[in-house]
GUDRENLUM-842525 format. One record per residue (C-alpha): x negated, y, z negated. Coordinates in steps of 0.25 Angstrom, whole numbers. Layout:
% GUDRENLUM-842525
{{X,Y,Z}}
...
This chain:
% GUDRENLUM-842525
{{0,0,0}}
{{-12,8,-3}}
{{-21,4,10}}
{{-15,16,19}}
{{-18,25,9}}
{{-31,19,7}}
{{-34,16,21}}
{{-32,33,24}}
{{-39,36,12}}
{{-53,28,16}}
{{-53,34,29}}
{{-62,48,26}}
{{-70,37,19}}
{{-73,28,30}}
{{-75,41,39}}
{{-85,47,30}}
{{-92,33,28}}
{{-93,32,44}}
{{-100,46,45}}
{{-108,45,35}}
{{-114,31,41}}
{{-114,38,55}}
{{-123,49,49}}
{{-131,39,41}}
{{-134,30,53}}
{{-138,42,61}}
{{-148,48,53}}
{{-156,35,51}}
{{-156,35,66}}
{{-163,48,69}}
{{-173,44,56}}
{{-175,30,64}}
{{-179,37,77}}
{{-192,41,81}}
{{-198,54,81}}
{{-201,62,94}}
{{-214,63,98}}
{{-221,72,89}}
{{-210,73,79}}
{{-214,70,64}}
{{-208,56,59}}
{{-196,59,50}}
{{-199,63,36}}
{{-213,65,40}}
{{-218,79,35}}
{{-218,91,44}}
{{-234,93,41}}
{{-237,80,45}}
{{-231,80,59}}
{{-241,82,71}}
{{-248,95,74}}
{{-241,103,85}}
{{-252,104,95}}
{{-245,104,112}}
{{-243,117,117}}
{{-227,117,116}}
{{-230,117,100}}
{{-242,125,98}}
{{-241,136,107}}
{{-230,147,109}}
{{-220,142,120}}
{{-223,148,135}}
{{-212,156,140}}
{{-202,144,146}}
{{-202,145,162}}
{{-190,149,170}}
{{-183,136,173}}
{{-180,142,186}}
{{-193,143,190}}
{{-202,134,183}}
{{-207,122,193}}
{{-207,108,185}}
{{-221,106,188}}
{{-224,119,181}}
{{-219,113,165}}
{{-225,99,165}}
{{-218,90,155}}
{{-222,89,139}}
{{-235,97,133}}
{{-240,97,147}}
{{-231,105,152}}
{{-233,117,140}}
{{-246,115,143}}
{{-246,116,158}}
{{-236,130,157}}
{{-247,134,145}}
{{-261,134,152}}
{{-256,134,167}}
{{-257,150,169}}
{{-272,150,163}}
{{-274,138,173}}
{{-281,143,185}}
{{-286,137,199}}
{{-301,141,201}}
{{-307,141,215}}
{{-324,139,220}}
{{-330,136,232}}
{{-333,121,224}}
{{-317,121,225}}
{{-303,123,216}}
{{-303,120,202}}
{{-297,124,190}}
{{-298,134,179}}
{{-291,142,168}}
{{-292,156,159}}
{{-298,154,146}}
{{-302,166,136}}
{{-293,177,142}}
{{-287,180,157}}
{{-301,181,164}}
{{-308,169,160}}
{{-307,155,169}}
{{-312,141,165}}
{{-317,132,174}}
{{-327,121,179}}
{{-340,125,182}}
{{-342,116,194}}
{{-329,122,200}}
{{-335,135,200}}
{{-351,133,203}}
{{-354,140,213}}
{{-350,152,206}}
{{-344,161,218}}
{{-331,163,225}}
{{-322,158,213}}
{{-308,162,211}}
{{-296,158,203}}
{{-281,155,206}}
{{-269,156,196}}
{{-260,152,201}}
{{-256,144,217}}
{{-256,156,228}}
{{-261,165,218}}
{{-274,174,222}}
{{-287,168,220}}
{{-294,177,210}}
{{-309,178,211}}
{{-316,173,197}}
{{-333,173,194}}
{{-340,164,184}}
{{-343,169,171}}
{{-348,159,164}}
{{-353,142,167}}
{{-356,130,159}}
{{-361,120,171}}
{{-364,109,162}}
{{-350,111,155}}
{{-343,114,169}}
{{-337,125,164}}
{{-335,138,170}}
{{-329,152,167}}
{{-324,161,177}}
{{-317,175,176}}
{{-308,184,184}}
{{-304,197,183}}
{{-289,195,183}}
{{-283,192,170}}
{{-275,179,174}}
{{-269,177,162}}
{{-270,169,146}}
{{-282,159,144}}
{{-279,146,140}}
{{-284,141,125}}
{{-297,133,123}}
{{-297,120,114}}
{{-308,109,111}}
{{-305,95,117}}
{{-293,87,111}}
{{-296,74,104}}
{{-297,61,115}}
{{-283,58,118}}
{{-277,71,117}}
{{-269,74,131}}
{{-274,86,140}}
{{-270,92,153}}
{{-277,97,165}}
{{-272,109,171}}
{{-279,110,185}}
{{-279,109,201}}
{{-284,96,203}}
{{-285,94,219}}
{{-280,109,218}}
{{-287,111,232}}
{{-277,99,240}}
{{-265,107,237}}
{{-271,120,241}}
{{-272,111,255}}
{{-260,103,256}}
{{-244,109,254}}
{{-241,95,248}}
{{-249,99,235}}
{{-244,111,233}}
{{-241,116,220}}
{{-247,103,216}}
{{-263,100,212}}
{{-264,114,205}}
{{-261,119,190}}
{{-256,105,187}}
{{-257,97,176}}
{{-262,84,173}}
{{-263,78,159}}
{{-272,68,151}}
{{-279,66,139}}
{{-294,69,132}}
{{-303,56,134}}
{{-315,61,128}}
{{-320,72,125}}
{{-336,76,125}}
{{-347,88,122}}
{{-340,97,132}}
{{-333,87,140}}
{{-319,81,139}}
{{-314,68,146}}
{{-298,68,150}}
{{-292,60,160}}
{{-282,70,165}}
{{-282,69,180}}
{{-293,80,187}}
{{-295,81,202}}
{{-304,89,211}}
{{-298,104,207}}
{{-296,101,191}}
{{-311,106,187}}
{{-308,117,178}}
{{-293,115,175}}
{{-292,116,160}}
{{-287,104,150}}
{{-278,107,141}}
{{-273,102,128}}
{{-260,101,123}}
{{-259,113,117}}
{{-262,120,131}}
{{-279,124,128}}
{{-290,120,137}}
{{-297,110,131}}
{{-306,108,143}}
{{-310,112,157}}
{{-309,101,167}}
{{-321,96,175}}
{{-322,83,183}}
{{-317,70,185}}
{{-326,57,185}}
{{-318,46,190}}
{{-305,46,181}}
{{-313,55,170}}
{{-309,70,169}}
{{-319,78,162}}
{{-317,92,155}}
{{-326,102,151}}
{{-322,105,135}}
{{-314,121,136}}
{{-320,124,122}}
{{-332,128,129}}
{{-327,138,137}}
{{-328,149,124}}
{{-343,148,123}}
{{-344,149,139}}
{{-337,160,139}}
{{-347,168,130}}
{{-357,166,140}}
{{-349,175,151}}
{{-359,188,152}}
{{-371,183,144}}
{{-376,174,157}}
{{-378,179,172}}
{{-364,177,180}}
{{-364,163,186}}
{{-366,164,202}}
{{-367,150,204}}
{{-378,141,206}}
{{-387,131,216}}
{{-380,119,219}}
{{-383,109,229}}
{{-379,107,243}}
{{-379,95,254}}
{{-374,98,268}}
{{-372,86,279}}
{{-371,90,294}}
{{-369,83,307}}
{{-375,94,319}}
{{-375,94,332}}
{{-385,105,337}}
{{-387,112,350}}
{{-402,114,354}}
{{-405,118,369}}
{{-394,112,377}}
{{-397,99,367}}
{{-388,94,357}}
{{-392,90,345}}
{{-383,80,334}}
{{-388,77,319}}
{{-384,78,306}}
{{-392,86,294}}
{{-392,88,279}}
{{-394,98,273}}
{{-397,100,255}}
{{-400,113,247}}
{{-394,122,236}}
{{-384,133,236}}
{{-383,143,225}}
{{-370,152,222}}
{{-364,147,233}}
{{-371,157,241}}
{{-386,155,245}}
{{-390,138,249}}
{{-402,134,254}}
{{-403,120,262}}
{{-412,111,268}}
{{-408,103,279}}
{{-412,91,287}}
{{-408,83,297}}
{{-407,76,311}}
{{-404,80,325}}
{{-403,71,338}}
{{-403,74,354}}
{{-405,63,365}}
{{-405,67,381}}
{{-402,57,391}}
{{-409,63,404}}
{{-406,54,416}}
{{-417,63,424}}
{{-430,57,432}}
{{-438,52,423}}
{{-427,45,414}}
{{-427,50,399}}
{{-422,53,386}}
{{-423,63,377}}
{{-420,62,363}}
{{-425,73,352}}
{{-422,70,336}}
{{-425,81,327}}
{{-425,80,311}}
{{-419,94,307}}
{{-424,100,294}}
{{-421,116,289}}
{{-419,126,277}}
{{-407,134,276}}
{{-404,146,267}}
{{-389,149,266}}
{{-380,160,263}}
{{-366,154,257}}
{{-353,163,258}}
{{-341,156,251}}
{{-325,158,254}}
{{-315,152,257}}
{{-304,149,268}}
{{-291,148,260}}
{{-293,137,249}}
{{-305,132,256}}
{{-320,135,252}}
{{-329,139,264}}
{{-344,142,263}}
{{-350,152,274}}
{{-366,147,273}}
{{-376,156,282}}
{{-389,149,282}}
{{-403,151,288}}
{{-416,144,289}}
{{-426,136,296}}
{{-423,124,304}}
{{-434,112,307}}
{{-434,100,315}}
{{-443,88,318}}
{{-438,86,334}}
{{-442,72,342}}
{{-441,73,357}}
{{-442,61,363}}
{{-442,59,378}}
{{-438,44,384}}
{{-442,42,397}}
{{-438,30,408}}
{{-449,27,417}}
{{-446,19,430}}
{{-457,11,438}}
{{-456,3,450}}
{{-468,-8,450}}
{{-476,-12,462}}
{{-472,-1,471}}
{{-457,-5,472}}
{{-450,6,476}}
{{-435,5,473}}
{{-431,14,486}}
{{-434,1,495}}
{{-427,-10,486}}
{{-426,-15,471}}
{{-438,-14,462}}
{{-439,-17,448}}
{{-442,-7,441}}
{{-450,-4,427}}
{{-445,4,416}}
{{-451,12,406}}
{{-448,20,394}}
{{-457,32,388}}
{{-454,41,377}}
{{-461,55,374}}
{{-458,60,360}}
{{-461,73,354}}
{{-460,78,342}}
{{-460,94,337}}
{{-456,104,324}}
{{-444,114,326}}
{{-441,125,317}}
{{-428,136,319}}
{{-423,146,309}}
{{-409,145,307}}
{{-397,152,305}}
{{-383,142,300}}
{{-369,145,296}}
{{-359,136,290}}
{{-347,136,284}}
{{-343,125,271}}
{{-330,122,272}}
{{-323,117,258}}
{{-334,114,252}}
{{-340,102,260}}
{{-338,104,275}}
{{-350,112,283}}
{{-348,116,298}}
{{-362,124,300}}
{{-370,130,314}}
{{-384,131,315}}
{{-393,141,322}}
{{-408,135,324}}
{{-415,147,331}}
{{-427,144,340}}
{{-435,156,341}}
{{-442,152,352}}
{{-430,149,361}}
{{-417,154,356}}
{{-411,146,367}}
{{-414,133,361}}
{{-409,137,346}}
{{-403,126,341}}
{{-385,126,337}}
{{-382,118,326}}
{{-368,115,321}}
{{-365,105,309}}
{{-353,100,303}}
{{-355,94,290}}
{{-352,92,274}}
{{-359,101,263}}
{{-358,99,248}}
């Protein structure tokens, strides 16, 4: 008689009881799941938790980019990405007769770091800030050859420096912000917007007196890029590549390089070798000539070079004349050639103008084949068949040439040579010898 009443009476009851149990069940849920990444465990204290040390949580946050307007390759995902939108307007693209390379603004606006052996030969060096802007003209300041480290300056204040740290510990993550194989988007529409300012990631494999070891991906173009830590500072200034190895120079030595600028002579470059290969055809008094020569020396500044060449040159006649002979000459060609080395360049691609002049030698054998023809016992072959008796003679002589000279070359990207030669004979203009090579240069 009671149960309706108590029936409609337990129901708040049972209600609340199934809340509360909903609640309960809940609660040890998000206490069972595990904590995101970087995220304290629960009930662990606050000081305990994991120093903030990416760029997103140390630094102030960069301005956010105009959906509208930002590309997607521009805000790589995770810490990169901060990173990437961090440094990427103190990274610039450096440019040499070596080449194309990397390089960013350390210290203030006017300051570039970059690898020393990008920018040996000390001339004709400018930098890019950004693709299609204006190459702006940069001098070296200050080298460390044995570091391969360079500073250049420009005086165009092209914006904030990026921040200087010691190496991470092994197996700390970096980034390489650079141009590798910048040059082959320069050349082909298919790259473009590709190959420079990008980013490539990796971690610290090593790290040594003033080197560092990383395996982020470098290519012909990366030398000078900076790598960066998490936090977005340069923690090195890439280098080379051996096999699967990328080496950096350590950035916490740029500071004491930098002290160096105006207590040393400005750097102007300096002697480097050179070898040159060349196939010639030469034209001597109605002759032609065809050899090939090499040539090894030393250029300084990439101005002045002097080389020394030797070679060999070849020319046969076939004369079908009374009496019957050949003529065949051979010449081992040696010289010395001072040069004079104007650098520019032909849109992206470095030509050298070289103006040489010297003294040209040759070792020349002339040898002369002739076919003797004899009829024995009287035959005469106007009255019927004879046999006849053959004979080959030779005469050889042998005599010294010398010729000033006047050449001029042009190297074409660095490796390619297309050169004339004027070899001057004083005592008969006429038979001056025209020389023309095509040929490789390094």
């Amino acid at each position: 008689m009671h149960t309706p009443s108590f029936r409609r009476a337990a129901r708040p009851i049972l209600a609340s009881a199934l809340l509360f149990t909903l609640a309960l069940s809940a609660t040890s849920a998000r206490a069972d799941d595990p904590p995101a990444a970087g995220a304290p465990a629960a009930g662990a204290p606050a000081a305990d938790a994991p120093a903030a040390d990416a760029l997103t949580m140390d630094a102030p946050p960069a301005a956010a980019p105009d959906p509208a307007t930002a590309a997607p390759s521009d805000a790589p995902a995770g810490w990169e990405g901060a990173v990437y939108a961090h440094a990427r307007p103190a990274v610039l693209r450096v440019r040499s007769v070596y080449g194309d390379g990397g390089g960013f603004l350390f210290s203030d606006g006017h300051h570039v770091a970059t690898a020393f052996h990008l920018i040996e030969s000390g001339r004709d060096i400018a930098v890019r800030a950004a693709p299609g802007d204006d190459w702006i003209d940069a001098r070296v300041v200050a080298v460390d050859p044995d570091a391969d480290l360079a500073i250049l300056r420009v005086d165009v204040d092209l914006g904030a420096p990026l921040e200087l740290a010691a190496p991470p510990a092994v197996g700390e993550p970096v980034v390489v912000l650079g141009h590798p194989l910048g040059s082959v988007a320069d050349d082909d529409e298919v790259f473009e917007g590709l190959l420079t300012w990008s980013l490539t990631r990796g971690m610290v494999s090593a790290v040594g007196g003033q080197s560092l070891q990383i395996d982020a991906a470098l290519a012909s173009g990366s030398s000078g890029a900076p790598v960066l830590d998490r936090r977005g500072r340069v923690v090195g200034v890439a280098s080379r590549r051996d096999g699967g190895v990328g080496v950096a120079t350590r950035a916490d030595a740029l500071p004491a390089l930098l002290e160096e600028v105006g207590t040393e002579a400005p750097y102007r470059g300096r002697w480097r070798p050179i070898l040159e290969l060349e196939a010639q055809i030469a034209v001597e008094g109605g002759q032609s000539f065809g050899g090939v020569s090499m040539g090894l020396g030393a250029v300084g500044w990439e101005r002045f070079g002097i080389v020394g060449r030797f070679g060999v040159l070849a020319h046969t006649d076939d004369v079908s004349d009374e009496p019957l002979y050949a003529r065949r000459i051979a010449r081992l060609t040696f010289g010395l050639e001072a040069q004079f080395r104007h650098p520019f360049r032909a849109g992206d691609v470095p030509i050298q103008l070289v103006i040489g002049a010297g003294l040209a030698g040759a070792r020349e054998s002339v040898r002369e084949e002739t076919l003797e023809i004899a009829f024995p016992g009287g035959c005469d072959p106007r009255n019927g068949p004879c046999a006849a008796d053959t004979r080959m003679s030779a005469v050889e002589d042998r005599r010294w040439l010398f010729r000033p000279t006047l050449r001029v070359a042009l190297l074409i990207g660095g490796f390619a040579s297309l050169s004339y030669q004027v070899q001057l004979d004083v005592m008969s203009p006429g038979d001056s010898a025209h020389v023309i090579g095509i040929g490789l240069s390094w």
